[in-house]
C-alpha positions in Angstrom: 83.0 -1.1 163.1 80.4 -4.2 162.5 80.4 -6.6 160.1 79.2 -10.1 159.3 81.3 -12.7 161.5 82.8 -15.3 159.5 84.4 -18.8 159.9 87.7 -17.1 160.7 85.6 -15.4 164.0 85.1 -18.8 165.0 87.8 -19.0 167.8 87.3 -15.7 169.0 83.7 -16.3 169.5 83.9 -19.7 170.9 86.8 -18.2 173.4 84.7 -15.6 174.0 81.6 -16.7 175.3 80.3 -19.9 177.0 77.4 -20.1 174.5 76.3 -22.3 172.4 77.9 -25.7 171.3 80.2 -25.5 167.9 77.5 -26.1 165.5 75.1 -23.8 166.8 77.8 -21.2 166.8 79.0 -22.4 163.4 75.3 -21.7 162.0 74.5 -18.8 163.6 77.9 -17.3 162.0 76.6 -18.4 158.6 72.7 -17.2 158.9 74.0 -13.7 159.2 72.5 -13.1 162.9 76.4 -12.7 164.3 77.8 -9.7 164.3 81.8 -9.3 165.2 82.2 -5.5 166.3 85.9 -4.0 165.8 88.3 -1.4 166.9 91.4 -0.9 164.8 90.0 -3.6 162.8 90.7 -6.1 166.0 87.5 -7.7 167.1 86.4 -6.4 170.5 83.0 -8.1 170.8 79.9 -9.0 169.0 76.3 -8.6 168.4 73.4 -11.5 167.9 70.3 -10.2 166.6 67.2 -12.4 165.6 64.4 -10.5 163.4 61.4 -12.1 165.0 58.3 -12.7 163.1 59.8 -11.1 159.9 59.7 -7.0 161.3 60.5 -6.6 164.2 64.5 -7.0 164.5 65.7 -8.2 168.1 69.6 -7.8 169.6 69.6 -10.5 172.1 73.0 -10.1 173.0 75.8 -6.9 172.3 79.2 -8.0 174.5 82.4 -5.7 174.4 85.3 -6.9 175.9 86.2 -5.8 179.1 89.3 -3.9 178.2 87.0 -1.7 175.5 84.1 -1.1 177.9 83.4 2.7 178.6 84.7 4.4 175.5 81.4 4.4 173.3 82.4 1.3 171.2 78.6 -0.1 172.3 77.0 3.2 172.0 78.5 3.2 168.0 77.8 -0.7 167.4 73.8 -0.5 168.5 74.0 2.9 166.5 75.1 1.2 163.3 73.3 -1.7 164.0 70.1 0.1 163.9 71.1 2.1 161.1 71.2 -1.5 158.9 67.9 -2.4 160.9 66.7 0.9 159.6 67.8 0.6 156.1 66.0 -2.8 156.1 63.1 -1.0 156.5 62.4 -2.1 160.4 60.6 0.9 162.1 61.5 -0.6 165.7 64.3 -2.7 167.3 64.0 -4.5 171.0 66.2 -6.0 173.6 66.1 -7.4 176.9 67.7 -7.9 179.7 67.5 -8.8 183.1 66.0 -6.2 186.0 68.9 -7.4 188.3 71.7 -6.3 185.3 73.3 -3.2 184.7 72.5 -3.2 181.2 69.4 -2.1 181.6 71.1 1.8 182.2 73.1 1.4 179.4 70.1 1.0 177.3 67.8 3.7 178.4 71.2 5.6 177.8 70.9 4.9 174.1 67.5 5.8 173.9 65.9 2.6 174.9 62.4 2.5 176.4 60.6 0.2 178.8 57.7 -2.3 177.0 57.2 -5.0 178.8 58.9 -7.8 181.0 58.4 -11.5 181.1 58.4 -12.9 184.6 58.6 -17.0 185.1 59.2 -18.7 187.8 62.6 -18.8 189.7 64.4 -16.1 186.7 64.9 -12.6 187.5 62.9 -10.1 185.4 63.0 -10.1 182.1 62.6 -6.2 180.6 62.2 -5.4 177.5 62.5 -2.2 175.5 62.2 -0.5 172.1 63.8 2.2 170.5 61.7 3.6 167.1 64.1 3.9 164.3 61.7 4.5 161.5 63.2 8.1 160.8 67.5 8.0 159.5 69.3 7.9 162.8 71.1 10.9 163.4 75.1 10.1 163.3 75.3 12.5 165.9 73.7 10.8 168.3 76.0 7.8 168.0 
């Protein structure tokens, strides 16, 4: 379901999202920190990820097409994903998103939970949350 995004994601990432200019995208798809996740080996989103200060790995962004959303194609991708974190030796994973977002269901869903937010001036809420990972996640609970 996840793998490494490569030069031939490029399109489908660029048409995608209305992210960054072609040679961020084109660098961040060559660090590693892209993720393209699949379904019947099409790509149906993607994950970016950051490991900030060396442990502590950080998804700043999962998207899942539209037309894939509410069958458990995110549930599995942040399940995996943390299962590489994991096997990394990472004991703990954030994210983030906004207060005013929906997302923020989806990832107390998945087990996420509330450690902090970031308020500045004239931006909603940032939250973040953590989910520990330092025991094998169970494939059931995908």
């Amino acid at each position: 379901m996840l793998r490494a995004a490569q030069d031939s994601d490029f399109t489908f990432l660029r048409d995608f999202t209305s992210g960054p200019r072609d040679e961020r995208l084109r660098a961040q798809i060559e660090d590693g920190r892209l993720l393209i996740i699949e379904s019947l080996e099409l790509p149906v989103g993607f994950i970016k990820f950051y490991v900030l200060w060396e442990l502590l790995p950080f998804m700043e962004v999962i998207v899942i097409r539209d037309d894939h959303r509410g069958c458990g194609i995110g549930r599995r991708a942040v399940r995996e994903w943390e299962e590489q974190m994991a096997a990394r030796s990472f004991k703990l994973t954030i994210v983030s998103t906004q207060a005013d977002e929906t997302a923020k269901d989806f990832w107390h869903r998945v087990g996420y939970q509330d450690c902090g937010s970031l308020a500045l001036p004239g931006r909603p809420l940032e939250l973040f949350m953590y989910r520990d990972i330092s025991t094998a996640v169970d494939p059931t609970n995908r």
